[in-house]
LOMI-814901 format. One record per atom (N, C-alpha, C, O): x negated, y negated, z negated. Coordinates in steps of 0.2 Angstrom, whole numbers, plus 5000, padded with zeros to 4 digits. Each point is the difference from the previous one (the first is absolute). Layout:
XYZ;...
This chain:
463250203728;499750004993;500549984995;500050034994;500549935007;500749994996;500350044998;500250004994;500050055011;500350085001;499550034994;500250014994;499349985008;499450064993;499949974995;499950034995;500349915004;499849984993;500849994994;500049984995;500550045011;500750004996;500150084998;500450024996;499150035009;500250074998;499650004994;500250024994;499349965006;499450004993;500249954996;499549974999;501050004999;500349964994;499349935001;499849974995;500250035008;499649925002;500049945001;500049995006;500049974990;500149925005;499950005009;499750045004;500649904996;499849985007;499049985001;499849954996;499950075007;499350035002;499849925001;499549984999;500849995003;499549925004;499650045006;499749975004;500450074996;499450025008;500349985003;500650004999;499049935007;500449995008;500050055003;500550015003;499150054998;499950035007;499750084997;500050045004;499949964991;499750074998;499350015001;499750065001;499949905000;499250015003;499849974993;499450024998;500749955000;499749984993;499549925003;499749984996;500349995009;499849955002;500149945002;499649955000;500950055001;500549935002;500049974995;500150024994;499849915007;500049954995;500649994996;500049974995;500550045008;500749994995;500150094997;500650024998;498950015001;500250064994;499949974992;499649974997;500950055002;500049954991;500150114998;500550045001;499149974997;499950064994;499650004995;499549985001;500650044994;499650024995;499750065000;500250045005;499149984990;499950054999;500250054996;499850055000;500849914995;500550054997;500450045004;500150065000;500149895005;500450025006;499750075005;500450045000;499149975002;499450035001;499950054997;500150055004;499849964991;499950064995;500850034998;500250065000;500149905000;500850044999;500350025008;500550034999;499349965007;500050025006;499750085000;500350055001;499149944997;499550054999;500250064995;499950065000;500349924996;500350044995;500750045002;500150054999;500249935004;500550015004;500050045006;500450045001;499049965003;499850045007;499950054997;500250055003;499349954992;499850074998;500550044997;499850065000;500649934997;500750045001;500450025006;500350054998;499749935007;500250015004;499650045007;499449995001;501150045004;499850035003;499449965006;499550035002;500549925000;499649975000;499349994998;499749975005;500050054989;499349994998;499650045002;499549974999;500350105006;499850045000;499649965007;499450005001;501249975003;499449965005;500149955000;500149985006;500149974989;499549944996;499250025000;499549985003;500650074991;499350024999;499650005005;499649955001;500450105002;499750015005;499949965006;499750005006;500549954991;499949945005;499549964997;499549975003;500750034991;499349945000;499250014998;499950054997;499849925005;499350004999;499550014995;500149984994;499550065007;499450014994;499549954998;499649985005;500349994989;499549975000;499450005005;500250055004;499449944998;499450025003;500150075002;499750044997;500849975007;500150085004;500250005005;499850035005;501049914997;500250005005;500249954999;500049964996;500450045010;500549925003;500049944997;499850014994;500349935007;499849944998;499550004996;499649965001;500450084994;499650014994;499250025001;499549994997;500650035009;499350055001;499349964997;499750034996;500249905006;499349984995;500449974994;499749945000;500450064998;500649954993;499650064995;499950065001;500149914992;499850014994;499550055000;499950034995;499549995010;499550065000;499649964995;499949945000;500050114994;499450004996;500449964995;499749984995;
């Protein structure tokens, strides 16, 4: 993640682990969004996308926000 966040002009991330869960992640949601803004530039975003989830359609999400 150090490596990705020095090619994308980044601060150092605070992620311990890259899972986004560990109690010693110190990130913001600036941090977050400028990751995000970054990937999608990058060859990489096409399966981001495709990875994540639909509202109320798929994966994790599947019953989340219906109606």
């Amino acid at each position: 993640m150090e490596r990705a966040a020095a090619r994308f002009g980044l601060p150092r991330t605070g992620a311990a682990d890259g899972s986004g869960l560990s109690l010693l992640d110190r990130t913001t949601a600036a941090s977050e969004v400028a990751w995000l803004m970054n990937v999608e530039r990058s060859a990489a975003f096409e399966a981001l996308h495709a990875a994540m989830p639909v509202a109320c359609v798929d994966g994790t999400l599947r019953h989340r926000f219906c109606g």
